[in-house]
N, C-alpha and C positions, 0 to 999 in steps of 0.2 A: 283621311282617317276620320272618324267619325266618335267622338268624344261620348260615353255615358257612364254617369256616376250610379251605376247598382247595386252596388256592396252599402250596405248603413253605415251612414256615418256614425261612432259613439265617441265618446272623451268621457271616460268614468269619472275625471279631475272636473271639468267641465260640468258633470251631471250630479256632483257629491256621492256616487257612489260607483263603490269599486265591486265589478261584474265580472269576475273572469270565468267567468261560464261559457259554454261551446254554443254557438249560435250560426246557425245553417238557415241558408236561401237558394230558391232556385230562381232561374228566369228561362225563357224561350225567346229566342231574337232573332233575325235574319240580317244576314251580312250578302249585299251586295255584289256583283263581281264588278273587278278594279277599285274595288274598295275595300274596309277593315273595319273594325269595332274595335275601340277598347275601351274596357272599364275601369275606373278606379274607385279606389275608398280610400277613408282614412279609417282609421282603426283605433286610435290614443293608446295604444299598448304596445311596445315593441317584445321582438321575440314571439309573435301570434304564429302559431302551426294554420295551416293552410292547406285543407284537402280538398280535394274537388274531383268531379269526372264531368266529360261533356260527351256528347254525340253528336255527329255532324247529318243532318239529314237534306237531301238534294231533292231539286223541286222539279216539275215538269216531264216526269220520267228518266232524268238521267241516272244514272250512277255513280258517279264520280264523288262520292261525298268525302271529301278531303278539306281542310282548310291547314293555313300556315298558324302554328301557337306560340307565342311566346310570353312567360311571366317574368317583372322582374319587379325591385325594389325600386321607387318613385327618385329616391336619393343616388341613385346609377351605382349603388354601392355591392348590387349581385343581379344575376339574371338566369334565364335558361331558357336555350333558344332552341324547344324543342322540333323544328321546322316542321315539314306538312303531317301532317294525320291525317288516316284513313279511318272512318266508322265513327272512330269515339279514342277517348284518352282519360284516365286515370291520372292527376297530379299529387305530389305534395309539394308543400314549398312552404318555407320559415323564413320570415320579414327582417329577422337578423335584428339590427339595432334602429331598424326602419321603424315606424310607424304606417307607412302604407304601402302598398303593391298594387301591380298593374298587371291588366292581361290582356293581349290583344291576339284577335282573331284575322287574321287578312284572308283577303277571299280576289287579291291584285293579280295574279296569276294570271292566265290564258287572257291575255287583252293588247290589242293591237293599238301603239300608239303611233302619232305622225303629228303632223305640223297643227293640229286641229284639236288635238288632246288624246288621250287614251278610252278606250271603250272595247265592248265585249268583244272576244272573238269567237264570231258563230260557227267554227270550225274547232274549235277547244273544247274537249270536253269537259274540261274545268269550270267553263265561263259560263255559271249560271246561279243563282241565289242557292243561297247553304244556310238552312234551318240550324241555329244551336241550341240544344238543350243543357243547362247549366245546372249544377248542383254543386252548393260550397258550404263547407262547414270549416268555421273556426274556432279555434278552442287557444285563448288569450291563457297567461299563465298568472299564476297568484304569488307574484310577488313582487314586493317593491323593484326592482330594477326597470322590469316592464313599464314604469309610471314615467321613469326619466327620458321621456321624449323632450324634445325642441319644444312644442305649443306644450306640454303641461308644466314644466319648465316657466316657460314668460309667464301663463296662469297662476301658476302659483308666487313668482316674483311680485305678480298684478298685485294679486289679493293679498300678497303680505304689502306691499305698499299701499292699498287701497285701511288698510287694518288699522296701519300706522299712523298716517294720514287722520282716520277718523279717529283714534287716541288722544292724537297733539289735539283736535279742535277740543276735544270732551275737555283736556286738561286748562287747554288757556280761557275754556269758558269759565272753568269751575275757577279758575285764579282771578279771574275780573270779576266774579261775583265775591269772592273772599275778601279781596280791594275796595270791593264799594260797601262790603257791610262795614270796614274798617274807617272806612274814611267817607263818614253819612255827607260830606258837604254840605 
């Protein structure tokens, strides 16, 4: 399986500012056969609506444009294992109390393995590279709940402790100065 981070990373907590506005990406990527793609992101918002469509297009003259799809929550907390697709697919999908999701495309199908590893099979009409066209649009929601993730969470723990931190030194500067003006030795 082949790892790529394509979705944007944001942390509205992280950035000082809160965007729950719908922000839509596409990509074009080619998935292997005996192999998969999948992508993630993180998103700093939990509860983000999740729609997408892709299309699958086959290269070299075949037909077969199928791939296997599944999305689910990073936190193994939901999933949906929509198996092969033929042409193209229409999703939605809501992160729930997640902060990020995952989609992966496999393309393992038609491949003959043996003692030597697995590889294409040139009798499969499956087994051949599958063009993705990728369209997503997300639309984070506008309200507080959404913020209480795990990382904005520690972030904000941080920055109250980083806050508090710099307070005590302000205070025990300004009390050794009030000390020395009292006691000129």
């Amino acid at each position: 399986m082949t790892w790529c981070t394509l979705l944007p990373w944001t942390n509205p907590v992280a950035n000082g500012v809160l965007n729950p506005g719908p922000k839509s990406w596409g990509t074009t990527f080619v998935v292997v056969p005996t192999d998969g793609i999948a992508l993630r992101g993180v998103l700093g918002l939990a509860n983000t609506q999740v729609n997408g469509s892709f299309t699958v297009r086959s290269c070299c003259g075949y037909s077969t444009n199928d791939i296997k799809f599944t999305i689910f929550n990073v936190d193994f907390s939901d999933s949906r294992d929509y198996g092969a697709i033929v042409d193209g697919l229409s999703f939605s999908w809501n992160t729930g109390n997640s902060e990020k999701y995952e989609m992966h495309f496999d393309n393992g199908w038609g491949q003959i393995c043996d003692g030597n590893g697995c590889y294409p099979d040139p009798l499969s009409p499956s087994s051949h590279n599958k063009t993705i066209v990728l369209n997503v649009r997300e639309v984070a929601p506008a309200n507080f709940s959404s913020l209480l993730t795990k990382s904005n969470i520690i972030l904000g723990v941080a920055a109250a402790l980083g806050v508090g931190l710099a307070l005590s030194g302000v205070v025990i500067l300004r009390e050794r100065r009030i000390r020395e003006r009292q006691d000129p030795a």
